[in-house]
C-alpha positions in Angstrom: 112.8 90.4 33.6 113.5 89.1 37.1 111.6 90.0 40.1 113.4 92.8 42.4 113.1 91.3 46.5 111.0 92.9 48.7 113.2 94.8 51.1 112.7 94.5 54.6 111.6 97.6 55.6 108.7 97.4 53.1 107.2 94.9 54.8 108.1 95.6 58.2 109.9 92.6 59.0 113.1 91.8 59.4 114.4 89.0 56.4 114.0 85.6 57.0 117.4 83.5 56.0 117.7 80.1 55.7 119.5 78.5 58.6 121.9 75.3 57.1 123.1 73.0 59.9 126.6 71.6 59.4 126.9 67.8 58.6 126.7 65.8 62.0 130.4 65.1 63.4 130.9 61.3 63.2 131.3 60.0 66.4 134.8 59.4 67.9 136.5 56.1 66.3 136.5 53.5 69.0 133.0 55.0 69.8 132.7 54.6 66.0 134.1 51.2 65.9 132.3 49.6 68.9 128.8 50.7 67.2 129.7 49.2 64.0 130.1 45.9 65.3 127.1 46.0 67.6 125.3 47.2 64.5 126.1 44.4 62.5 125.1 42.0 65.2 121.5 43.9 65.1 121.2 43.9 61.2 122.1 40.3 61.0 118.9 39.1 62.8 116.5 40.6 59.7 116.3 39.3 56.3 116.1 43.0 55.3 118.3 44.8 56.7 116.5 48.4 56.8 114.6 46.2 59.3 116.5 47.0 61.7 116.2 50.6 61.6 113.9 50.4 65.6 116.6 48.6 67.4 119.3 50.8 65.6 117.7 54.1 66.9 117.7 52.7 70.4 121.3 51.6 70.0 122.5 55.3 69.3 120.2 57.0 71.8 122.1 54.5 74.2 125.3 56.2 73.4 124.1 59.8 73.7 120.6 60.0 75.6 118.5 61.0 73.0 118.8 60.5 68.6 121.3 63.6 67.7 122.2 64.1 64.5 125.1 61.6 64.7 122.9 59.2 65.3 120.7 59.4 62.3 123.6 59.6 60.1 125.3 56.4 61.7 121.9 54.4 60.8 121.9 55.6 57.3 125.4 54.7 56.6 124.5 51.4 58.3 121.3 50.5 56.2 121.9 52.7 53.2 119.4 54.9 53.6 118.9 58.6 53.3 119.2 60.9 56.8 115.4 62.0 55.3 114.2 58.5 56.0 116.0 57.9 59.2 114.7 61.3 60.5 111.3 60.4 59.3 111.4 57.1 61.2 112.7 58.8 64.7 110.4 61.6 64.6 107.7 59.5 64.4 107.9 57.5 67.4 107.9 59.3 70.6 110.5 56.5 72.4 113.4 58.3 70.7 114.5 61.3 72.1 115.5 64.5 70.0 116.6 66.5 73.0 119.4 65.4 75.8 117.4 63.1 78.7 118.4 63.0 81.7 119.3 59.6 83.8 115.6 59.5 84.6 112.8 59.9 81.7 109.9 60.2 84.1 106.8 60.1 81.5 102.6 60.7 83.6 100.4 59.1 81.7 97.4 61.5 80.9 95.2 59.8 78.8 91.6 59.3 79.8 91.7 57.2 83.1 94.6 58.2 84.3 93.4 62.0 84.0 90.1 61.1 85.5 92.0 59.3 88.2 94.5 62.3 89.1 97.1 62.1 86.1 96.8 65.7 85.5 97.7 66.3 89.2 100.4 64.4 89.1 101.9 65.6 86.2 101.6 69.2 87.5 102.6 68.4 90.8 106.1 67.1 89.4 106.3 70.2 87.4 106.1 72.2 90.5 108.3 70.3 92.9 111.1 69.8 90.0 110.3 73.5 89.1 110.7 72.5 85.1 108.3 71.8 82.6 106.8 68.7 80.8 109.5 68.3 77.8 112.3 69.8 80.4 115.4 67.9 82.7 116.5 69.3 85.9 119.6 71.4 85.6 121.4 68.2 87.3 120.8 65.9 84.8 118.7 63.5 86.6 115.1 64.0 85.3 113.3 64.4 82.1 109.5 65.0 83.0 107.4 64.5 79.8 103.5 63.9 79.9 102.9 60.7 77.8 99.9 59.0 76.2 98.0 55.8 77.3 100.6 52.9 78.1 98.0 50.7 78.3 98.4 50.4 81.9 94.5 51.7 82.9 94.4 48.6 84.9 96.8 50.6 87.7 95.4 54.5 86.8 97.1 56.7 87.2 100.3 55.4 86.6 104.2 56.9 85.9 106.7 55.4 83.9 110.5 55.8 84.6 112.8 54.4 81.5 109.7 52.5 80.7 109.4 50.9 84.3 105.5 51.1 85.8 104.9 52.4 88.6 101.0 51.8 89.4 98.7 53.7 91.5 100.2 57.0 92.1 99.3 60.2 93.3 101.3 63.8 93.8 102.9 62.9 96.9 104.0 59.2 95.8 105.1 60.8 92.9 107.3 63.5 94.7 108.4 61.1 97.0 109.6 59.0 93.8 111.3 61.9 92.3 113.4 62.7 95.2 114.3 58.7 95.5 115.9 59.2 91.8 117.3 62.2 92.4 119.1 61.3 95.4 120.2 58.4 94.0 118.6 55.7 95.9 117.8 52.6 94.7 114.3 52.5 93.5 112.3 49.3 91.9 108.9 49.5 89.6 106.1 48.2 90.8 105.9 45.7 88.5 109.9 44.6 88.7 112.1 42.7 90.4 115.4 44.8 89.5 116.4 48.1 90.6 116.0 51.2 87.8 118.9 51.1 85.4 119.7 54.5 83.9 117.7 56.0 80.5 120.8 55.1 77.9 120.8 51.3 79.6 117.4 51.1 78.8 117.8 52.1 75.3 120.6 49.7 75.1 117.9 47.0 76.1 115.6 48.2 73.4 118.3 47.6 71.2 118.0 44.0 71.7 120.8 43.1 74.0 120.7 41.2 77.4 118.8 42.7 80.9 122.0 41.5 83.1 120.0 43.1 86.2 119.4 40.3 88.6 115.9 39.2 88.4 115.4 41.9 85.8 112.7 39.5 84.3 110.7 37.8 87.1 107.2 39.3 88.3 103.5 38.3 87.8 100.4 40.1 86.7 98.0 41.5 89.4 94.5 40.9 90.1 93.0 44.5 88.4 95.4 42.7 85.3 93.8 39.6 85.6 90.2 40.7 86.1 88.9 40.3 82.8 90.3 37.1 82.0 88.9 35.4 84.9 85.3 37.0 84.0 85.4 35.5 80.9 86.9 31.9 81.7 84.0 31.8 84.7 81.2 29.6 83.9 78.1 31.6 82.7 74.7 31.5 84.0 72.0 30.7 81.7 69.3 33.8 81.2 66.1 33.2 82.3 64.1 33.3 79.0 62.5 36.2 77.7 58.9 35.9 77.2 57.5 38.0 74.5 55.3 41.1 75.1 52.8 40.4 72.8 52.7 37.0 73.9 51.8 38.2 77.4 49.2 40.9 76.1 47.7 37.4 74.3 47.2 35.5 77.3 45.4 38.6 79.5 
């Protein structure tokens, strides 16, 4: 005897059907071909080669923006894995993208200092002056806002990241004034740089593992609030005075 389904109306809901997506369309073949060889470059600098799944997720959000479903299935085919794994891997990490970025992932950190120092302002201002949410891109393209967790940058509270770039000590109208400079297409330089911004899918490229060709893209120097600690604990210490004992001093009255 097999079990008769439910219909709809008895339950008062419509049916639920299981949506199949369509296997991902390969990409197009010198796309195809180029990735290949850059792929093999990457894998050849691990003695396992499923390794290099990190820098291959980089390398195909370089291509697109974000980890589509071509993506995945290019790093399986590369490493032999399932698209389960490889999905497992790039939902895991925030750093890839499942959703089209724009040229400018702009990330407010809102983790405990930086929200005690204004984080949470900032965040909302942005939201307010791009008129888009956290998670959202501007309908030209230019800016993914997203609220991210501690960059371990508390040194610099509150701070925003753009494509991974710091910029320190911010507030709503530096932050506004910063959104306007990427979306206008200025040049614009982190705080902690010495190269202009390069766009989201050159910094993924980066992550991949290939070279920074910005001039002075790796020259800078950590700041005093960075350096703070280290020169606290390389200072010569002070010997305590010695503690005398209470019952020592009850003794002697």
């Amino acid at each position: 005897m097999t079990a008769e389904p439910i219909p709809a109306t008895a339950t008062g809901r419509d049916p639920i059907l299981l949506q199949l997506s369509q296997r991902p369309v390969p990409y197009p073949p010198q796309v195809q071909e180029n990735l290949r060889a850059e792929a093999r470059e990457i894998i050849d600098r691990y003695p396992q080669s499923r390794s290099a799944l990190l820098p291959l997720l980089h390398l195909v959000q370089s291509v697109e923006g974000y980890v589509s479903g071509t993506g995945i299935a290019f790093c399986a085919e590369q490493l032999g894995l399932t698209d389960a794994e490889v999905t497992a891997v790039a939902t895991f990490y925030s750093m890839y993208r499942r959703t089209p970025t724009g040229d400018y992932h702009v990330g407010v950190c809102t983790n405990t200092l930086c929200a005690v120092m204004g984080g949470d302002e900032i965040l909302a201002a942005l939201a307010r002056h791009l008129e888009i949410a956290p998670g959202e891109t501007t309908a030209d393209a230019t800016i993914t806002l997203e609220h991210l967790e501690c960059n371990a940058a508390c040194d610099y509270a509150p701070v925003v990241m753009v494509n991974w770039e710091f910029f320190d000590n911010q507030t709503p109208e530096s932050a506004r004034a910063l959104a306007d400079a990427l979306r206008s297409g200025r040049e614009v330089t982190g705080t902690r740089s010495g190269a202009p911004l390069c766009s989201f899918r050159d910094t993924a490229r980066i992550l991949a593992g290939f070279p920074d060709r910005r001039p002075d893209a790796n020259e800078g120097a950590p700041g005093d609030p960075t350096l703070a600690g280290l020169r606290v604990a390389t200072e010569p210490s002070t010997p305590a005075a010695p503690q005398r004992d209470s019952d020592d001093e009850q003794g002697e009255r």
